[in-house]
C-alpha positions as CSV (number, residue, x, y, z in Angstrom):
1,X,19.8,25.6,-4.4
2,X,22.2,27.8,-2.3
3,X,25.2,26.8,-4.0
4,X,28.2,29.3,-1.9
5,X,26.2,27.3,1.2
6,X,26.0,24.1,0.0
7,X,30.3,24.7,-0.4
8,X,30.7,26.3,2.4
9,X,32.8,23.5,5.0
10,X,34.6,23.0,1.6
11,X,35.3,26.4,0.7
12,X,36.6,27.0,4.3
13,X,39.1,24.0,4.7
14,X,40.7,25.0,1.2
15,X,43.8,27.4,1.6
16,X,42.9,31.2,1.4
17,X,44.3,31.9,-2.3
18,X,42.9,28.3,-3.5
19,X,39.4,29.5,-1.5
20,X,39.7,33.0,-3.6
21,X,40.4,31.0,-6.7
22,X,37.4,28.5,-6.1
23,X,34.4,31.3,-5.2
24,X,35.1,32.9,-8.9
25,X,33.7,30.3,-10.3
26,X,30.5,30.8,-11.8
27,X,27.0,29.3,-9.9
28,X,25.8,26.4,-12.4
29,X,29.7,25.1,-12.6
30,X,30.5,25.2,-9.0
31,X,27.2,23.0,-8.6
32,X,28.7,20.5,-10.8
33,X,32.4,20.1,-9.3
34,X,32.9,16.8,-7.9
35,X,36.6,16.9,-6.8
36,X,38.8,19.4,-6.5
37,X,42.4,18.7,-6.3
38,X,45.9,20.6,-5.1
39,X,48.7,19.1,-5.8
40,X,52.5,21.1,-4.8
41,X,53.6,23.2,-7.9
42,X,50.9,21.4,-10.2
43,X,47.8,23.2,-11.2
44,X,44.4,23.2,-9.5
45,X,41.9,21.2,-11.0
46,X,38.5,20.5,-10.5
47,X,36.2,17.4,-11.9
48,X,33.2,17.5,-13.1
49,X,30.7,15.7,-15.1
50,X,33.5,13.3,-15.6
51,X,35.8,15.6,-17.1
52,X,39.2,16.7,-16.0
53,X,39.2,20.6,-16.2
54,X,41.7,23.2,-14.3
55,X,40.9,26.4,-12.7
56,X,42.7,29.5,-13.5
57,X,43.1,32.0,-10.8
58,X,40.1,34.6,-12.4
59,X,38.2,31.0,-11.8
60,X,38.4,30.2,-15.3
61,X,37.6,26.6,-16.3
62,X,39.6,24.9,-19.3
63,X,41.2,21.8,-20.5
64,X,44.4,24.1,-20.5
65,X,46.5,23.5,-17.5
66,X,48.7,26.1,-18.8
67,X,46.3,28.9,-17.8
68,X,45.9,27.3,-14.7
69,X,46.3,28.4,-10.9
70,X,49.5,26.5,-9.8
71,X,49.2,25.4,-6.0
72,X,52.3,26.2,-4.0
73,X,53.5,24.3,-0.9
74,X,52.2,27.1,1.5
75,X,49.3,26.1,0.1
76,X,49.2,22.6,1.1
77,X,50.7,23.4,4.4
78,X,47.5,25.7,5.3
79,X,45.0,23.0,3.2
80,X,46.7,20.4,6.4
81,X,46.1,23.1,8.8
82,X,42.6,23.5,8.4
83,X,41.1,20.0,7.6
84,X,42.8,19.0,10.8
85,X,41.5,22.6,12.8
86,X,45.3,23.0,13.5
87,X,45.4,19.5,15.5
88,X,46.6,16.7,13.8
89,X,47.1,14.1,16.5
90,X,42.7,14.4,16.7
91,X,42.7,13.1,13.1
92,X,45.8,10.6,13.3
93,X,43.9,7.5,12.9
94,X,41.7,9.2,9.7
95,X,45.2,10.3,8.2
96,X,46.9,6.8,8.5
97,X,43.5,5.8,6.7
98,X,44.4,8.8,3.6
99,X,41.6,10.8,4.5
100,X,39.8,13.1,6.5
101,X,36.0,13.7,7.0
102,X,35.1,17.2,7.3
103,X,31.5,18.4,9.0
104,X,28.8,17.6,5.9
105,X,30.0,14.5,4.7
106,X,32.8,15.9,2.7
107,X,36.2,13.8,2.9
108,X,39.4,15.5,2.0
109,X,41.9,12.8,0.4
110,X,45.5,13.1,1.7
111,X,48.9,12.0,-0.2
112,X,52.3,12.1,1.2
113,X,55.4,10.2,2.7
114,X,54.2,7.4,4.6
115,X,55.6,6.7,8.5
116,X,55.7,3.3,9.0
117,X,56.1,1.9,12.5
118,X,56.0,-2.4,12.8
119,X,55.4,-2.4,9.2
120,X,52.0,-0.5,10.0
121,X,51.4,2.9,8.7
122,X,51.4,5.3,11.6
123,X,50.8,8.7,9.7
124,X,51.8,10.8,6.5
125,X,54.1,13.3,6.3
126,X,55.3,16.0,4.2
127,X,51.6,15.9,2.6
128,X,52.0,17.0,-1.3
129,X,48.2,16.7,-2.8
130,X,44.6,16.8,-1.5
131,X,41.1,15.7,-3.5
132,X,38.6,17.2,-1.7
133,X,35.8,15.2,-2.4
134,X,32.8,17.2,-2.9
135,X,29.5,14.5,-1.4
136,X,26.1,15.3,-3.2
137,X,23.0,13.5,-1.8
138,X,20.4,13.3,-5.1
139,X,17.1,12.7,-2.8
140,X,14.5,9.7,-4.9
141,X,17.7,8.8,-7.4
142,X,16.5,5.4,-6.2
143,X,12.6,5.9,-6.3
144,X,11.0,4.3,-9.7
145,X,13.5,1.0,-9.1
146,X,12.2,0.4,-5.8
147,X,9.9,-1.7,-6.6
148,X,12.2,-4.1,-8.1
149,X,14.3,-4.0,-4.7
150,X,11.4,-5.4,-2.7
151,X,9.9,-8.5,-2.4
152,X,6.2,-9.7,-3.1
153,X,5.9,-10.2,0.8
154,X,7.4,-6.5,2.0
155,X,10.8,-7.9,2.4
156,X,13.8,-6.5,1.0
157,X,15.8,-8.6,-1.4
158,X,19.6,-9.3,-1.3
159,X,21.0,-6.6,-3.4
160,X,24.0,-6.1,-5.6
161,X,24.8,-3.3,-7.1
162,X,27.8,-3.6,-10.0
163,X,29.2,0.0,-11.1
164,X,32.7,1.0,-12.4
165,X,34.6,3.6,-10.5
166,X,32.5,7.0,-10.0
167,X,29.0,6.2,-11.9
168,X,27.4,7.2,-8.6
169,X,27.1,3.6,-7.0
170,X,27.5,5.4,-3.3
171,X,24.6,8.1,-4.3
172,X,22.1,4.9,-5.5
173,X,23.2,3.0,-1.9
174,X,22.7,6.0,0.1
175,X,19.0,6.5,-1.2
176,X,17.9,3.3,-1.1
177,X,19.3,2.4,2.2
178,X,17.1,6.2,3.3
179,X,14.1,4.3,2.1
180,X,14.3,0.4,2.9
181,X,14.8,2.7,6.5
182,X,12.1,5.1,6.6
183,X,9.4,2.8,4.7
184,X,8.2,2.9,1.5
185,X,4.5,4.2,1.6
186,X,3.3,3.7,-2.2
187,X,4.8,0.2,-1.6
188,X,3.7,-0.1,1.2
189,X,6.4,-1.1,3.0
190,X,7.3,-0.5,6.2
191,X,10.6,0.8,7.5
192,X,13.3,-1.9,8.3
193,X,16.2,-1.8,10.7
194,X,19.2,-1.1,8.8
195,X,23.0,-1.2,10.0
196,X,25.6,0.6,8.0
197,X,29.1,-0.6,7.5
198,X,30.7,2.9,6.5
199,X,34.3,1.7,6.2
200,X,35.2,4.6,4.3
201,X,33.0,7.3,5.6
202,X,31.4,8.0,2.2
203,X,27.7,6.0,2.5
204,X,26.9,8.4,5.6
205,X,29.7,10.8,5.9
206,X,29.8,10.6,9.4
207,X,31.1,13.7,11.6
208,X,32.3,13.1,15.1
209,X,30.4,9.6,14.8
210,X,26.9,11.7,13.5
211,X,25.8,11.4,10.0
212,X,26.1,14.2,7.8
213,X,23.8,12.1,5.4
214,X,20.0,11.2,5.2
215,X,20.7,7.9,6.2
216,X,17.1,7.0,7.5
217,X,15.4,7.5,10.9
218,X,15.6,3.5,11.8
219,X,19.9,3.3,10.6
220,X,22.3,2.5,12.7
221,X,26.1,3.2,11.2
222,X,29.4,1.7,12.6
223,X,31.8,4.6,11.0
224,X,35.2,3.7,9.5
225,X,35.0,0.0,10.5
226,X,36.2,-2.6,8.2
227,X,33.3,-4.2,6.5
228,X,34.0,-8.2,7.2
229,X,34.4,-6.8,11.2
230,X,31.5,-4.7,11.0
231,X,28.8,-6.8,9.4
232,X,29.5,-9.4,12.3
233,X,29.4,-6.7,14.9
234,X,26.1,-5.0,13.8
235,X,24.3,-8.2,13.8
236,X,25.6,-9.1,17.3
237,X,24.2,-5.3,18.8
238,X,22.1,-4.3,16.8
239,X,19.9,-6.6,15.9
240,X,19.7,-5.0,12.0
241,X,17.3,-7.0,9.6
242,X,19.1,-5.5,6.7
243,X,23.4,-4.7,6.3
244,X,24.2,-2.3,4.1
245,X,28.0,-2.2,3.2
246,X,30.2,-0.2,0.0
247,X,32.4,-2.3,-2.3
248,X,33.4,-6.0,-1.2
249,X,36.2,-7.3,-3.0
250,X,38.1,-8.7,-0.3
251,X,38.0,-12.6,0.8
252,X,37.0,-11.8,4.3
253,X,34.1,-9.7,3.1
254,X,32.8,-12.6,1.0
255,X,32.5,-14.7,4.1
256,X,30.8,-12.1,6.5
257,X,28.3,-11.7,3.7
258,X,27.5,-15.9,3.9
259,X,27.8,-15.2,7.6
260,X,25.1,-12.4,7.4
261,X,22.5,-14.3,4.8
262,X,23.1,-17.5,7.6
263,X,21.5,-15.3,10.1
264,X,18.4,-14.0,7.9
265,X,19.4,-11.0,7.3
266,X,19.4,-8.9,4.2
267,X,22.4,-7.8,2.8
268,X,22.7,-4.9,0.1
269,X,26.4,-3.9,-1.0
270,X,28.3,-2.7,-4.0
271,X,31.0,-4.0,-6.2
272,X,33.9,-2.5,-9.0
273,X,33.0,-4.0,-12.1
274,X,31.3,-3.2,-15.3
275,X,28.6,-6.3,-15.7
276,X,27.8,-10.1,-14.4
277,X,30.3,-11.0,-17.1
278,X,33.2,-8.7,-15.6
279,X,32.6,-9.3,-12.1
280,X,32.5,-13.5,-12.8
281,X,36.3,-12.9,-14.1
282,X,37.6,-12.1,-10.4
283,X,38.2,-15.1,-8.1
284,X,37.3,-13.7,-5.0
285,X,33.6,-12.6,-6.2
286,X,33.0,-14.8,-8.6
287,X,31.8,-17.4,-5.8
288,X,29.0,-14.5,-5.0
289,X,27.6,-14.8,-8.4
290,X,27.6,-18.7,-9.2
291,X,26.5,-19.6,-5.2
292,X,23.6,-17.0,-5.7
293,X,24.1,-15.0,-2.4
294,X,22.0,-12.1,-4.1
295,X,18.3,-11.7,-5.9
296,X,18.8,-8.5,-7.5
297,X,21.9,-7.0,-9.4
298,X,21.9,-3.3,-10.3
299,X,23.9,-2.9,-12.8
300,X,25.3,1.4,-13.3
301,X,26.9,3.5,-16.0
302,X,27.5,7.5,-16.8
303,X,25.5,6.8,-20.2
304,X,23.2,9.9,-18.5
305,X,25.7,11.3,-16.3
306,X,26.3,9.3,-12.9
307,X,23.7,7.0,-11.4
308,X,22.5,5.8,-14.5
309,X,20.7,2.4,-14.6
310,X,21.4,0.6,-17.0
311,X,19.9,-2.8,-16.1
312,X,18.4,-4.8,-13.2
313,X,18.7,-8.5,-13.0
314,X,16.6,-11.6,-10.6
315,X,18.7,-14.4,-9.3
316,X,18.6,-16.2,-12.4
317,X,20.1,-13.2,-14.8
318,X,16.8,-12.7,-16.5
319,X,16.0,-9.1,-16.9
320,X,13.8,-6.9,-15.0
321,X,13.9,-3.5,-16.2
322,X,16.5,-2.0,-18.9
323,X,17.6,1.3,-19.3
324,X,19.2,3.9,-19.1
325,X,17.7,5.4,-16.8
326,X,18.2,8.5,-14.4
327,X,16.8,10.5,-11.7
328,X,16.7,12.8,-9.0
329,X,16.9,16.4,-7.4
330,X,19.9,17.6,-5.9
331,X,19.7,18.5,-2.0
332,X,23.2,18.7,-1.0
């Protein structure tokens, strides 16, 4: 794997002396990063296999943030200037959203003084951190639990998949929703119609409304949409026979989803939580679980790094398959 490639609309929207910093580090680290953040007159740091480390300016990596690179505000003003190619009306609506998607898939989170216009927000200003977000697409992650995911018939069940906060939830979605689309031959399964919901531009990283992500050759996605809007809208134009959204937790998104299933369509989505028994103590989804609107939960952990399954569950709770268990090959 070209690694310096891979990087390289990263490396190019980070400020010059962050850039420098960033390209010392050695081959089989940089592969790993998952975030790196600048925040003014803080040190750099850099995520990666769940750990916090910082990055000192020979591209060290430690748990010291003493030895650290300290970002400066020049920094951050050139970090603005190049995620937004020196134009930052283009990207207004993405930065009153606290992010912007670069070409690849890779979104660059944005904090700063919010403008507020009608009690709205209209943009950020006087923008202090960044966390570039660095998107890795782990081709067949999702293979050997296929077969749990469709149905006797060659239908796809309603799927749920529970993970707590970066165990690689978004990876597992992506993949399967790249298979349910392009068929499954050693099921054989044929490819399905699939409609994407990417509020947050992460499941297909669109760019300029094209995906940066192996979505499948039968996906349609409806990019930066909210999900209980966009659910409604693919089914009306699109005539998808499976929805695939990224973390419900809202009322509205509960209903869409009853909406959907009343229309025969599959739905698969994701959810913050760590297990049935977590996700039954929050009022808005615990209607989901008790009303049955899915077959299958997939249930995800870091036990083996992110995208570990841990469990799979029917309708009824019973158990399908137990982990852990992880796979895959890293294409971008």
């Amino acid at each position: 794997m070209n690694t310096r490639k891979n990087f390289e609309e990263v490396l190019y929207a980070l400020p010059p002396s962050v850039r420098e910093v960033i390209t010392k580090i050695p081959d089989d680290l940089l592969q790993e990063v998952e975030e790196i953040r600048l925040r003014v007159n803080r040190p750099l740091t850099v995520y990666l296999k769940n750990e916090e480390k910082f990055v000192s300016k020979e591209g060290t990596i430690s748990f010291s943030p003493s030895l650290a690179y300290i970002v400066t505000s020049e920094d951050c003003e050139k970090a603005l200037q190049l995620i937004s190619k020196s134009s930052l009306y283009a990207f207004e609506e993405e930065i009153r959203n606290g992010y912007i998607t670069l070409k690849g898939g890779y979104r660059v989170g944005i904090v700063g003084k919010c403008v507020l216009e009608n009690g709205y927000i209209k943009t950020l200003k006087n923008i202090s951190g960044y966390n570039y977000r660095i998107s890795k697409e782990i081709i067949g992650v999702a293979e050997e639990i296929l077969k749990y995911l469709i149905t006797p018939s060659k239908d796809v069940y309603n799927i749920l998949i529970i993970s707590p906060p970066q165990c690689g939830k978004t990876t597992l979605l992506r993949d399967i929703t790249r298979w349910i689309s392009n068929g499954i031959d050693f099921l054989g399964f044929k490819g399905k119609k699939v409609g994407v919901v990417d509020e947050r531009s992460e499941i297909a990283g669109c760019y300029n409304g094209i995906p940066q992500m192996d979505v499948g050759i039968r996906t349609d996605v409806l990019d930066g949409c909210p999900k209980a809007y966009g659910m409604i809208m693919l089914i009306r134009s699109m005539s998808p026979e499976v929805v695939v959204t990224d973390e419900i937790g809202k009322k509205e998104d509960v209903e869409a989803i009853h909406e959907v299933l009343n229309t025969g369509v599959k739905i698969i989505t994701t959810v913050h939580a760590n297990d049935i028994e977590d996700l039954m103590k929050k009022p808005v989804l615990k209607d989901v679980i008790s009303l049955r609107y899915f077959e299958r939960y997939v249930i995800l952990n870091n036990r083996l790094g992110a995208g570990t399954v841990e469990k799979i569950l029917d309708e009824n709770f019973n158990t399908l398959f137990k982990g852990p268990y992880r796979r895959g090959r890293t294409e971008k």
